[in-house]
HTML snippet that shows the backbone in 3Dmol.js (N, CA, C, O; Angstrom):
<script src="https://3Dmol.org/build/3Dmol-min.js"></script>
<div id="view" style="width:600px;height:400px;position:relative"></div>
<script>
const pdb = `
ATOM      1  N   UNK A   1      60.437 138.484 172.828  1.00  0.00           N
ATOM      2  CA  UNK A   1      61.160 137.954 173.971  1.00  0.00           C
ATOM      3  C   UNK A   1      60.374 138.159 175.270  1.00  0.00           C
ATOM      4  O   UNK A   1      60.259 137.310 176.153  1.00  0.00           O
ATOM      5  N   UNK A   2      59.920 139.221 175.276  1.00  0.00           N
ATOM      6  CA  UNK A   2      59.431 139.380 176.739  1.00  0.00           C
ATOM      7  C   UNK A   2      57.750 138.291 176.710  1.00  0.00           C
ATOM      8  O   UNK A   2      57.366 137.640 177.682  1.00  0.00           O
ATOM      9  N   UNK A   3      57.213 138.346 175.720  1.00  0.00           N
ATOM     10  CA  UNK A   3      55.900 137.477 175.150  1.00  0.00           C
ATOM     11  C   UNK A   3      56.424 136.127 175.967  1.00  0.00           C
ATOM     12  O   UNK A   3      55.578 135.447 176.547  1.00  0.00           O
ATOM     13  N   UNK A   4      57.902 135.723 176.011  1.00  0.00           N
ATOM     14  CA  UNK A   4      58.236 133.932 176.589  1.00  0.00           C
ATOM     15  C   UNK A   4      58.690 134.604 177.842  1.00  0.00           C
ATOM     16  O   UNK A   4      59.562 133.849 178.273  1.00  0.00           O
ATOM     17  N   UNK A   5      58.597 135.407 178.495  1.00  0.00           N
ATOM     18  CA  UNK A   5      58.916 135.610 180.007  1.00  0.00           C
ATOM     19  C   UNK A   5      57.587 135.612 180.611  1.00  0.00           C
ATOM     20  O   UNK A   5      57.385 134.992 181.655  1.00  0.00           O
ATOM     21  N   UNK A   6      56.400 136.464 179.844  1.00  0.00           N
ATOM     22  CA  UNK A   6      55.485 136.568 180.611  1.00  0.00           C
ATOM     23  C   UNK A   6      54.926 135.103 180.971  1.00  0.00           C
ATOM     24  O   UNK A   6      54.483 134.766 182.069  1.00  0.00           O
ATOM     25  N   UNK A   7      55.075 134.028 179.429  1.00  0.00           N
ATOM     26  CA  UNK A   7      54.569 132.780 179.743  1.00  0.00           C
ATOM     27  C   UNK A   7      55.605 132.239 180.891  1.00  0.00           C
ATOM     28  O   UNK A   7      55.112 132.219 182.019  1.00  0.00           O
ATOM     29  N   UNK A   8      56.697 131.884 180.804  1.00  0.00           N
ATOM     30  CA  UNK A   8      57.100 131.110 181.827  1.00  0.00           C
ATOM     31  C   UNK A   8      56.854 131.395 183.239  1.00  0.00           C
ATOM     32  O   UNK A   8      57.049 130.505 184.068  1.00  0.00           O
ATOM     33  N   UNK A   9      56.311 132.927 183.704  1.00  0.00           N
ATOM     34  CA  UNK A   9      55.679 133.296 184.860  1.00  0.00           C
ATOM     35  C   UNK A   9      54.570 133.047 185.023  1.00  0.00           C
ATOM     36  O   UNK A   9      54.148 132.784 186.149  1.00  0.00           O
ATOM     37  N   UNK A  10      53.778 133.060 183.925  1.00  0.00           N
ATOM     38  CA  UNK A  10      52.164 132.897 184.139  1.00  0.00           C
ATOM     39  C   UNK A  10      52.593 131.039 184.444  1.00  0.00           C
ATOM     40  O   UNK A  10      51.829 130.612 185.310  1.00  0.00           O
ATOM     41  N   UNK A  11      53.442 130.094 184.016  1.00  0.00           N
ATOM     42  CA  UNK A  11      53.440 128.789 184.093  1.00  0.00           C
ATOM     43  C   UNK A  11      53.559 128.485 185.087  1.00  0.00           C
ATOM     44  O   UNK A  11      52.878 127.546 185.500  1.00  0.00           O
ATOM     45  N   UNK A  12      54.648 129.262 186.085  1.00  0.00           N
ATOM     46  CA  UNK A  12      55.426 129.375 186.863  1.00  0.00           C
ATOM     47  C   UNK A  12      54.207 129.410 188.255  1.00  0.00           C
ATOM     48  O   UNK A  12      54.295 128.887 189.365  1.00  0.00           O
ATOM     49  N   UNK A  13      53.363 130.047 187.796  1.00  0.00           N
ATOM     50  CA  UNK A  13      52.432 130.891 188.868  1.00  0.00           C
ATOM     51  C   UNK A  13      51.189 129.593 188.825  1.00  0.00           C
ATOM     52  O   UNK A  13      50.355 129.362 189.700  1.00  0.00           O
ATOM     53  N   UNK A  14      51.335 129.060 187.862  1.00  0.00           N
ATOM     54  CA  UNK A  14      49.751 128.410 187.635  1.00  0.00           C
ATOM     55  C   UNK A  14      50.065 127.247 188.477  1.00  0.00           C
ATOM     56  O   UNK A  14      49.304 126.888 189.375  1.00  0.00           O
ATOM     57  N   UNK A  15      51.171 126.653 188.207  1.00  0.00           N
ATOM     58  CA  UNK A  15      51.991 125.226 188.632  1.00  0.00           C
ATOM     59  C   UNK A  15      51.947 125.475 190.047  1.00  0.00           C
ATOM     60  O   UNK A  15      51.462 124.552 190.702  1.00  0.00           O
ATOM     61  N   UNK A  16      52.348 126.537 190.714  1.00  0.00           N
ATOM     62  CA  UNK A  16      52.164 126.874 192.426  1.00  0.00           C
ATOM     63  C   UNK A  16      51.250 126.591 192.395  1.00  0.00           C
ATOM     64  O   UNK A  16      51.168 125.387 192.638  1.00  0.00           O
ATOM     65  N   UNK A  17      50.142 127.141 192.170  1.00  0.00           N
ATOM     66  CA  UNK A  17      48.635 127.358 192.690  1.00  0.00           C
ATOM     67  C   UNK A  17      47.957 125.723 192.373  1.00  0.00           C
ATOM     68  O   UNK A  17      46.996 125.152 192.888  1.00  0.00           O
ATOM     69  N   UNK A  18      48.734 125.374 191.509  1.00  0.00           N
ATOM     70  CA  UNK A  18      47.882 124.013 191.390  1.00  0.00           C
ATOM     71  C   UNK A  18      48.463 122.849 192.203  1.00  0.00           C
ATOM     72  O   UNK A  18      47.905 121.769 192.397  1.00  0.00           O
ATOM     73  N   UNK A  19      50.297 123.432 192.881  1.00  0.00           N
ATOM     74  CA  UNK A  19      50.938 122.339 193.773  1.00  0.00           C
ATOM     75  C   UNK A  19      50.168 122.454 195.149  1.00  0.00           C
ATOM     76  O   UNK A  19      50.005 121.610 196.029  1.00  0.00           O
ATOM     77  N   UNK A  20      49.725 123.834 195.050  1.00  0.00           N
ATOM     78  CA  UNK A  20      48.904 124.187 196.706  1.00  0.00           C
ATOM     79  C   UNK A  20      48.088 123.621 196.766  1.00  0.00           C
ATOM     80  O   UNK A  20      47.868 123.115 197.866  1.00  0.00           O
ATOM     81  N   UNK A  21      47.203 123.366 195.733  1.00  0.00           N
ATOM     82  CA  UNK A  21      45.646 123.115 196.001  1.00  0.00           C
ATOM     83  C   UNK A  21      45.887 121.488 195.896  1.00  0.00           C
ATOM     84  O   UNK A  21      44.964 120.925 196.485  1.00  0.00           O
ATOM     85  N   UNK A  22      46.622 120.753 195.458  1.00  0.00           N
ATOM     86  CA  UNK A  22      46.734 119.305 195.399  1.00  0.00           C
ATOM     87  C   UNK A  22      47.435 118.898 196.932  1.00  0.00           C
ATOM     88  O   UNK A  22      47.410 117.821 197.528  1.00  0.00           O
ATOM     89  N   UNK A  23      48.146 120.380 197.361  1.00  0.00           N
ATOM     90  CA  UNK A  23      48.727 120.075 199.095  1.00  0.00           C
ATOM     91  C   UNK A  23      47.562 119.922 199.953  1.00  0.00           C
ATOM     92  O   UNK A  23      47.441 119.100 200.861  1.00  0.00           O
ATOM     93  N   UNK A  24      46.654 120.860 199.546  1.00  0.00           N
ATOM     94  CA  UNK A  24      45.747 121.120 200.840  1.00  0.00           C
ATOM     95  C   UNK A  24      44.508 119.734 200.415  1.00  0.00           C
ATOM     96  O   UNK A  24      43.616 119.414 201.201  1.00  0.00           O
ATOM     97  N   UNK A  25      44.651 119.258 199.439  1.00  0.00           N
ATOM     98  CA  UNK A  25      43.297 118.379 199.154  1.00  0.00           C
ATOM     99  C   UNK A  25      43.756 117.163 200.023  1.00  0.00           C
ATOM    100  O   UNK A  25      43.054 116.631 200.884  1.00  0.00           O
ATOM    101  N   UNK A  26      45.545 116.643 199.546  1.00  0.00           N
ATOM    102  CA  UNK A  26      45.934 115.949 200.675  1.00  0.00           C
ATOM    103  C   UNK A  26      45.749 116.072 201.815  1.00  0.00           C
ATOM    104  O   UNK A  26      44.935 115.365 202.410  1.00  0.00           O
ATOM    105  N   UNK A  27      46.570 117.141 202.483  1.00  0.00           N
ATOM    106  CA  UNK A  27      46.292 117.355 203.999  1.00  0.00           C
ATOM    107  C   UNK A  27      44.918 117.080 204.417  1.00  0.00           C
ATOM    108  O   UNK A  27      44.905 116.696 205.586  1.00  0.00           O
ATOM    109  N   UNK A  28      43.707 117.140 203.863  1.00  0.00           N
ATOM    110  CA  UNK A  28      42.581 117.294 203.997  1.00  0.00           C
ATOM    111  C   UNK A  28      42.006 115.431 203.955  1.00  0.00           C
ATOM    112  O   UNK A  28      41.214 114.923 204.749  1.00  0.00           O
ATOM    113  N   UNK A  29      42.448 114.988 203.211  1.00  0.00           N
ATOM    114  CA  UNK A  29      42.130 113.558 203.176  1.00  0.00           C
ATOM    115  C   UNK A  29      42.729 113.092 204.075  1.00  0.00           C
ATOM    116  O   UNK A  29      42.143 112.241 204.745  1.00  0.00           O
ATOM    117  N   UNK A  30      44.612 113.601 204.560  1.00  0.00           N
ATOM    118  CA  UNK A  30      45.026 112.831 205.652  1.00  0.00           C
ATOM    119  C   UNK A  30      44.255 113.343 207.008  1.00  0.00           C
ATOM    120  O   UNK A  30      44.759 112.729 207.949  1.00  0.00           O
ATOM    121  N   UNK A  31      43.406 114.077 207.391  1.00  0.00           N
ATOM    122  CA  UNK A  31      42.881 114.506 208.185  1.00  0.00           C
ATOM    123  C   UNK A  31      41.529 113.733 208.610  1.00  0.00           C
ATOM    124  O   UNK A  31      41.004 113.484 209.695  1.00  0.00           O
ATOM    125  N   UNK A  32      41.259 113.513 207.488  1.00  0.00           N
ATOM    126  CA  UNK A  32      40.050 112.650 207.222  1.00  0.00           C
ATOM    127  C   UNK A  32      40.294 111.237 207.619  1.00  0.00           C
ATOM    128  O   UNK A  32      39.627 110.664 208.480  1.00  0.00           O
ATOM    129  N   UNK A  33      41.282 110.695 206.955  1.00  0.00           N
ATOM    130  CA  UNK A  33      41.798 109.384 207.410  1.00  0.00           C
ATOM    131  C   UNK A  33      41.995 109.294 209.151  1.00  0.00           C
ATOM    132  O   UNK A  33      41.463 108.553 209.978  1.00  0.00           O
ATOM    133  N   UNK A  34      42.848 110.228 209.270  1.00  0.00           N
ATOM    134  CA  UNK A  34      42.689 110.331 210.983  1.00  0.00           C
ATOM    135  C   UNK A  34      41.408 110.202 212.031  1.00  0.00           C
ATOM    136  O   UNK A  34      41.417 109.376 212.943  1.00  0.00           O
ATOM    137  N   UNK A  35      40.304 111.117 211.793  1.00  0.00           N
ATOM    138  CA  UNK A  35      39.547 110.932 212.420  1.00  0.00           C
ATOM    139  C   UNK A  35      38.583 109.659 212.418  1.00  0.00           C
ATOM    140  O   UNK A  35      37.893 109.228 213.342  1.00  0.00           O
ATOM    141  N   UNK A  36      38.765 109.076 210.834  1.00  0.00           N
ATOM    142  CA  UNK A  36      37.779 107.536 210.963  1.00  0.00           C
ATOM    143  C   UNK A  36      38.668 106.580 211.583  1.00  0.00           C
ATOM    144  O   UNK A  36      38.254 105.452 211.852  1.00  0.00           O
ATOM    145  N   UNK A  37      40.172 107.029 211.900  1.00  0.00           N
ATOM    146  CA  UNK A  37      41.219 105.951 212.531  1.00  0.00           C
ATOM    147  C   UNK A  37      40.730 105.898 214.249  1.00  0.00           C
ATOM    148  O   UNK A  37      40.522 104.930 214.980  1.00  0.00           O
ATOM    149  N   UNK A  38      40.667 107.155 214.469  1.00  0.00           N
ATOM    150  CA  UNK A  38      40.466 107.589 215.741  1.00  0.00           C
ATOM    151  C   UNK A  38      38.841 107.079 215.964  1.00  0.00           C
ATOM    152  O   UNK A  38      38.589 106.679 217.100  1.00  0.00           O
ATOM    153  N   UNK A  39      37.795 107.064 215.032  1.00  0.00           N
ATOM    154  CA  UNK A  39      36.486 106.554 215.333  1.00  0.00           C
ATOM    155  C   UNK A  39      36.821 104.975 215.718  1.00  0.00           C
ATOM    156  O   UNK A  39      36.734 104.374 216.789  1.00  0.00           O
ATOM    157  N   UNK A  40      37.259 104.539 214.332  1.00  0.00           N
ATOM    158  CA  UNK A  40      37.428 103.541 214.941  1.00  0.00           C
ATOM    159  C   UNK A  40      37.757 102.616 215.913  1.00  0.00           C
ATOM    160  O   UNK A  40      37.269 101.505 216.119  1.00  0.00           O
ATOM    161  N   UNK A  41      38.866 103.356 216.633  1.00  0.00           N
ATOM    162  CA  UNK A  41      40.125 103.326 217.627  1.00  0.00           C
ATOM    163  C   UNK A  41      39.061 103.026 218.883  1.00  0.00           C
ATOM    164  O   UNK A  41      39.189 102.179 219.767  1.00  0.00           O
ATOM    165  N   UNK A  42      38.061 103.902 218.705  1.00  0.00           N
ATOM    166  CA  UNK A  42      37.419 103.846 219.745  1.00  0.00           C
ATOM    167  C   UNK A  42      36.304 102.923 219.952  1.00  0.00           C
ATOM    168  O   UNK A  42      35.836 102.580 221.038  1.00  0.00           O
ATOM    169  N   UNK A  43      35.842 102.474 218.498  1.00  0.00           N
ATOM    170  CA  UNK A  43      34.743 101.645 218.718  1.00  0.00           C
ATOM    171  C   UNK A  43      35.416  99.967 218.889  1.00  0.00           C
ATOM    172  O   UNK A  43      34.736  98.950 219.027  1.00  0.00           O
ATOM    173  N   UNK A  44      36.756 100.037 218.838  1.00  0.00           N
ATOM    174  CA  UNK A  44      37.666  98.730 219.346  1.00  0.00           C
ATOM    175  C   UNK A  44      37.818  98.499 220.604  1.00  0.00           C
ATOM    176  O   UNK A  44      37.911  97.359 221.060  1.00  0.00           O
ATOM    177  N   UNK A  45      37.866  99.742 221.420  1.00  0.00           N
ATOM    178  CA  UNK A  45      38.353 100.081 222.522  1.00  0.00           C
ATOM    179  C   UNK A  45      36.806  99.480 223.643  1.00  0.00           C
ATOM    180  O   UNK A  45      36.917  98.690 224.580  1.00  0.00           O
ATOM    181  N   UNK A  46      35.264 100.245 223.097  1.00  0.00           N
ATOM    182  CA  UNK A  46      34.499 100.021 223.313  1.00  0.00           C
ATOM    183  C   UNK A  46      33.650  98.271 222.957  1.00  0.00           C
ATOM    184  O   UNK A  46      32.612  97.930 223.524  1.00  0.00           O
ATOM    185  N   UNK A  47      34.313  97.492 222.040  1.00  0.00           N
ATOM    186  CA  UNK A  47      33.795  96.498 221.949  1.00  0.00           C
ATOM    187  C   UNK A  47      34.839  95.574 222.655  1.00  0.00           C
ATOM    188  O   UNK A  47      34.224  94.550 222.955  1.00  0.00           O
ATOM    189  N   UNK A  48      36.329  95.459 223.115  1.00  0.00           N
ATOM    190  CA  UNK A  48      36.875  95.025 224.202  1.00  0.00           C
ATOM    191  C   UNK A  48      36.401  95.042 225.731  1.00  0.00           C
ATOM    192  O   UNK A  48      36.223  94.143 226.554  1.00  0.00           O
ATOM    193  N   UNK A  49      36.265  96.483 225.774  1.00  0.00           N
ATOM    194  CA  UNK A  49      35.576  97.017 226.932  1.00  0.00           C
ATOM    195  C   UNK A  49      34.235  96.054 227.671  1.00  0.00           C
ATOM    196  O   UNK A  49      34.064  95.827 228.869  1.00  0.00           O
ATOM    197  N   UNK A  50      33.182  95.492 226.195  1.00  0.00           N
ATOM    198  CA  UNK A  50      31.980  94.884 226.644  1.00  0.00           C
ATOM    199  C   UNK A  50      32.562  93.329 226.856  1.00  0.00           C
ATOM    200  O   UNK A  50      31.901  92.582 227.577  1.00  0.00           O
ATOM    201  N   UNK A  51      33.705  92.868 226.281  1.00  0.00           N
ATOM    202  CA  UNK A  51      34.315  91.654 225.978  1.00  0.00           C
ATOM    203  C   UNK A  51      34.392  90.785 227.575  1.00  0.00           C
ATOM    204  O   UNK A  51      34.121  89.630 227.902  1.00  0.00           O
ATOM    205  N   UNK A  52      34.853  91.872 228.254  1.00  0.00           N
ATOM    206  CA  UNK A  52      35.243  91.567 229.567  1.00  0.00           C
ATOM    207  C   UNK A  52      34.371  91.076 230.178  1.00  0.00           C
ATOM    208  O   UNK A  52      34.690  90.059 230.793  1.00  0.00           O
ATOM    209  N   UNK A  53      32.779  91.589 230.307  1.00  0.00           N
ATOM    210  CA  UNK A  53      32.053  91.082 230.761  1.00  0.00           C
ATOM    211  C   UNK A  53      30.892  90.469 230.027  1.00  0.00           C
ATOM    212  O   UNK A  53      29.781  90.936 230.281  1.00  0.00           O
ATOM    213  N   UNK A  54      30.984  89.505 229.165  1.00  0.00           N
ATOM    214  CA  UNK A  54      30.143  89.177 228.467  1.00  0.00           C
ATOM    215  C   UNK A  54      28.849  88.351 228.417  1.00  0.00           C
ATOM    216  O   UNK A  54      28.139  87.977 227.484  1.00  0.00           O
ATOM    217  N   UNK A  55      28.791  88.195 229.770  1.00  0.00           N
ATOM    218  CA  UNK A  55      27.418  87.497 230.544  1.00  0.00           C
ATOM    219  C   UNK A  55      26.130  88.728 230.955  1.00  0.00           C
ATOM    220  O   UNK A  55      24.963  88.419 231.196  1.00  0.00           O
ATOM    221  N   UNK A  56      26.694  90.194 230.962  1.00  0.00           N
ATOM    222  CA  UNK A  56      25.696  90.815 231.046  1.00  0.00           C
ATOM    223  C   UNK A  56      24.739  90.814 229.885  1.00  0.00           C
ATOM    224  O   UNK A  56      25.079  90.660 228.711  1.00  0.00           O
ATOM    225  N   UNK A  57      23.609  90.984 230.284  1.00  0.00           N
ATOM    226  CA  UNK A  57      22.033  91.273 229.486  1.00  0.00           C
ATOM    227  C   UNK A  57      22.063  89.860 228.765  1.00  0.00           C
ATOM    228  O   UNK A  57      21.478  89.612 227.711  1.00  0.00           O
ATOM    229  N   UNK A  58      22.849  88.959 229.510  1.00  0.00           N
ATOM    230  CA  UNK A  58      22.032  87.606 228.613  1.00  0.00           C
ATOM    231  C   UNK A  58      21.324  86.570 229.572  1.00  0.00           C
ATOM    232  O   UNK A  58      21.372  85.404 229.179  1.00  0.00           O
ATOM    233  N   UNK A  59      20.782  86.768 230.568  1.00  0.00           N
ATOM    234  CA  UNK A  59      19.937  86.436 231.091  1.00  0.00           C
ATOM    235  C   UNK A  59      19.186  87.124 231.940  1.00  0.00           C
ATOM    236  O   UNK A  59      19.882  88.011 232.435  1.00  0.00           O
ATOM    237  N   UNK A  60      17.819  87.148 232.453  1.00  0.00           N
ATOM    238  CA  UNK A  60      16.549  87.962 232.658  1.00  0.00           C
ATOM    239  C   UNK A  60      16.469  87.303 234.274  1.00  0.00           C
ATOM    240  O   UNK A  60      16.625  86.114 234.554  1.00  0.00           O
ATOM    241  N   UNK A  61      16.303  87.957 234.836  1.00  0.00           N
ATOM    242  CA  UNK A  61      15.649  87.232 236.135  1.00  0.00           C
ATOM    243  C   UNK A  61      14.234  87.847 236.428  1.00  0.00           C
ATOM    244  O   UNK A  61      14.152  89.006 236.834  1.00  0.00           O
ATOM    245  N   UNK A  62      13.117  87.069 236.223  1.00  0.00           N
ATOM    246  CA  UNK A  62      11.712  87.846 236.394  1.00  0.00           C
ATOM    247  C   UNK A  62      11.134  86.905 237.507  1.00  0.00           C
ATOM    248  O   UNK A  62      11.379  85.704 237.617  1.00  0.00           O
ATOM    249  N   UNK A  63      10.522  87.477 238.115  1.00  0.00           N
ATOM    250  CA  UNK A  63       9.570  87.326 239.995  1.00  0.00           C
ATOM    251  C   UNK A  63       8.222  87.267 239.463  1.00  0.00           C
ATOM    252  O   UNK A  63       8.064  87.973 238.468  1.00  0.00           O
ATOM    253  N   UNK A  64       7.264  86.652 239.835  1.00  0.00           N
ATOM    254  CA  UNK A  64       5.935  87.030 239.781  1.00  0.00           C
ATOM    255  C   UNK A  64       5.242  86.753 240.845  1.00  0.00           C
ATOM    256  O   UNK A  64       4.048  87.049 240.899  1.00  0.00           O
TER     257      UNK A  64
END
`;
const viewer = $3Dmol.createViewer("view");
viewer.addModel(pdb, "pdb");
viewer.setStyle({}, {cartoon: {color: "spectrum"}});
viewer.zoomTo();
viewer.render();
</script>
């Protein structure tokens, strides 16, 4: 009897440790997802930004 207590604790214990580590792998990808949201966020922000003025650097004025 006690032989099926120790298992259902050792099950008990393994199943935590393996709900944690599948928590933190998430958290870790949603973290990840965030910051390429936020890269991105910004390289939208920065290609609007050039949108506005879109006549710069396309023509040269040279003197001789």
């Amino acid at each position: 009897m006690q032989s099926s207590t120790v298992n259902s604790a050792l099950s008990a214990v393994s199943q935590s440790v393996s709900g944690t580590y599948v928590q933190d792998v998430s958290i870790k990808m949603l973290d990840n997802a965030i910051d390429l949201n936020n890269t991105m966020a910004q390289g939208t922000i920065k290609m609007m930004e050039n949108s506005v003025t879109p006549y710069l650097g396309s023509n040269i004025d040279i003197s001789v």
